[in-house]
ZADO-1210 file (C-alpha; in nm, 4 decimals, padded with zeros to 6 digits):
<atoms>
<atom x="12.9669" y="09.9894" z="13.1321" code="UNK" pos="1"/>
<atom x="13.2829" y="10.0533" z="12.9371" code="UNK" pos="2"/>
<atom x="13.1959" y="10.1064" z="12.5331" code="UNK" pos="3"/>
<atom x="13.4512" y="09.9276" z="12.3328" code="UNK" pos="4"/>
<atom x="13.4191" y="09.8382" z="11.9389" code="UNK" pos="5"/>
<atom x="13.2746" y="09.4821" z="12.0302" code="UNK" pos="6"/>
<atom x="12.9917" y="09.6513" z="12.2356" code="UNK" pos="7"/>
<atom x="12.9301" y="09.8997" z="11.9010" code="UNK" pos="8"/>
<atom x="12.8400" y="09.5945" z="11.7028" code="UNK" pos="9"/>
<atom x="12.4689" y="09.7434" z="11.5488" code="UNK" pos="10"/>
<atom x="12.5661" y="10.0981" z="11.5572" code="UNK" pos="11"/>
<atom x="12.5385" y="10.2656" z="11.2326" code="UNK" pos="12"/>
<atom x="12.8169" y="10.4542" z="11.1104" code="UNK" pos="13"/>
<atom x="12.7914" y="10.6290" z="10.8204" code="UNK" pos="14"/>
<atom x="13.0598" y="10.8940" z="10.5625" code="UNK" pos="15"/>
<atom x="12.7479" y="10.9999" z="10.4639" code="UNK" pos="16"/>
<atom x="12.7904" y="11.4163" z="10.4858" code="UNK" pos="17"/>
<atom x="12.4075" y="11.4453" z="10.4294" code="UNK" pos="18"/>
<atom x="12.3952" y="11.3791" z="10.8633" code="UNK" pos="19"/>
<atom x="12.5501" y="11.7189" z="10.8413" code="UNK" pos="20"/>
<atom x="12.3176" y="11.9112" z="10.6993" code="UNK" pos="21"/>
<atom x="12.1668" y="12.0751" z="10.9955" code="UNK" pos="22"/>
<atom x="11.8804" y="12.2313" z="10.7520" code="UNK" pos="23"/>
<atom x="11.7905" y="11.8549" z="10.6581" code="UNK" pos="24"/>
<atom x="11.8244" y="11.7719" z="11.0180" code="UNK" pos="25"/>
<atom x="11.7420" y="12.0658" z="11.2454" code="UNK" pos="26"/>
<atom x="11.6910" y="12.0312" z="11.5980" code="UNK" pos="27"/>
<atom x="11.3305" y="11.9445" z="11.7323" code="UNK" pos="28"/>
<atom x="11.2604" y="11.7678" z="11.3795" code="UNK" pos="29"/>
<atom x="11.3753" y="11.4252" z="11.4925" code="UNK" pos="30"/>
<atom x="11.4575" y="11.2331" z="11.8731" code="UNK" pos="31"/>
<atom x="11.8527" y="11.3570" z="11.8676" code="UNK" pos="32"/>
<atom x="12.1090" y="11.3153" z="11.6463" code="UNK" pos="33"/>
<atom x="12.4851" y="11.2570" z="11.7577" code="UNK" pos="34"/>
<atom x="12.7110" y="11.3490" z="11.4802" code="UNK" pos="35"/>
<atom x="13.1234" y="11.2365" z="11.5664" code="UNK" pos="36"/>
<atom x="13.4177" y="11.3927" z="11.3317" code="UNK" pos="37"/>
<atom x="13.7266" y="11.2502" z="11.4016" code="UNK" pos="38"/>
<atom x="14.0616" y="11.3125" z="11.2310" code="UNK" pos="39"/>
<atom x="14.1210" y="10.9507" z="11.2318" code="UNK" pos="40"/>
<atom x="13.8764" y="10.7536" z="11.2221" code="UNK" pos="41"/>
<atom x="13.8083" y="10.3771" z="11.3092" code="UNK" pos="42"/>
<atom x="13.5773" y="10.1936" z="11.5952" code="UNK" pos="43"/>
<atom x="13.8216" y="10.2126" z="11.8384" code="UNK" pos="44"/>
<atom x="13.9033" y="10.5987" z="11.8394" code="UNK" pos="45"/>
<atom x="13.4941" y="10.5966" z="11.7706" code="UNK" pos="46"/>
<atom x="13.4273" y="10.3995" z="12.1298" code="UNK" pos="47"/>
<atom x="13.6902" y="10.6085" z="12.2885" code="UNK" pos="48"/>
<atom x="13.5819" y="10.9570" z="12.2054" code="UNK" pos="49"/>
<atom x="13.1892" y="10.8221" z="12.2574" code="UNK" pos="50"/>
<atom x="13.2503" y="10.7051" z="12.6058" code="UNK" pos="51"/>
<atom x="13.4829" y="11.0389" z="12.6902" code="UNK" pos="52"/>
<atom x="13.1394" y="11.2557" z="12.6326" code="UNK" pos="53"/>
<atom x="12.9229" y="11.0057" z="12.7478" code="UNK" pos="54"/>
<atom x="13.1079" y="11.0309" z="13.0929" code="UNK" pos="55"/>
<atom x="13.2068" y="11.4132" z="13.0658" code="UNK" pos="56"/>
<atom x="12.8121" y="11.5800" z="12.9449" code="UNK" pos="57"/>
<atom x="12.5120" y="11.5263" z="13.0902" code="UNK" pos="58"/>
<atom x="12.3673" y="11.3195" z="12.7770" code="UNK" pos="59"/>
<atom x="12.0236" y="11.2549" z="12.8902" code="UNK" pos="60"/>
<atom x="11.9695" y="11.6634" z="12.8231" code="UNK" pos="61"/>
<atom x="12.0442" y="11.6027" z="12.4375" code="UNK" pos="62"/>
<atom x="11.7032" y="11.5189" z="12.3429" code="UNK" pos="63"/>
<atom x="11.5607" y="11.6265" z="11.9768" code="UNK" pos="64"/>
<atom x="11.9228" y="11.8098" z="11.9454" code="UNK" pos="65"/>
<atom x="12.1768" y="11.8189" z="11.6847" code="UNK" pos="66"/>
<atom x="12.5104" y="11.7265" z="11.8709" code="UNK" pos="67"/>
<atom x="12.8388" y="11.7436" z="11.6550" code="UNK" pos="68"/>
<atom x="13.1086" y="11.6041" z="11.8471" code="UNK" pos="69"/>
<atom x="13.4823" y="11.6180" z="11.7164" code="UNK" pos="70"/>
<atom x="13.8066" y="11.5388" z="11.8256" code="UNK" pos="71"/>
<atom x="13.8217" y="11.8908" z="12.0202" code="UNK" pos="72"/>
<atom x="13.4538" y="12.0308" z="12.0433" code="UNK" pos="73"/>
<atom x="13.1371" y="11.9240" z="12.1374" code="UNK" pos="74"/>
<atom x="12.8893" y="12.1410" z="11.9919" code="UNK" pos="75"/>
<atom x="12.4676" y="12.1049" z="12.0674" code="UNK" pos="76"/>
<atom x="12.2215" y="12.2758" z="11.8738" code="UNK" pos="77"/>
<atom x="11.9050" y="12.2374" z="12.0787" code="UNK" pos="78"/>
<atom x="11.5346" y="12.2908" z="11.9407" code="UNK" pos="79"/>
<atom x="11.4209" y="12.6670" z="11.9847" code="UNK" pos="80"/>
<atom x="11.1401" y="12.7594" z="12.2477" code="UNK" pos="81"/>
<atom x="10.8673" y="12.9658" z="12.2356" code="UNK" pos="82"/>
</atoms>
């Protein structure tokens, strides 16, 4: 299924910075957060870059992670073990 703006209709999107604060938000404290930085944003560069790492990572290992994903970078911060 391709993602396209129409298909986003729901999603929550946010300037909020306080997403960013991975204190706040650290991995293992909620069910995964996807954070997306883009140098220009909109819904359509949005879809796109969602659907590019959708296809390109192996998403279903992201869970209760912190995932910031920008124009460039995908970084994960995953919950610590032991």
């Amino acid at each position: 299924m391709k993602l396209t703006p129409s298909r986003m209709r729901g999603w929550q999107d946010s300037p909020n910075l306080d997403f960013s604060d991975i204190r706040r938000y650290a991995p293992g404290t909620h069910h995964g957060l996807l954070l997306v930085r883009l140098r220009a944003p909109g819904r359509a560069a949005l879809a796109r870059r969602i659907e590019a790492v959708f296809q390109a990572e192996s998403v279903e290992t992201w869970h209760r992670a912190f995932v910031v994903v920008t124009d460039r970078k995908l970084r994960i911060r995953r919950p610590k073990t032991g």
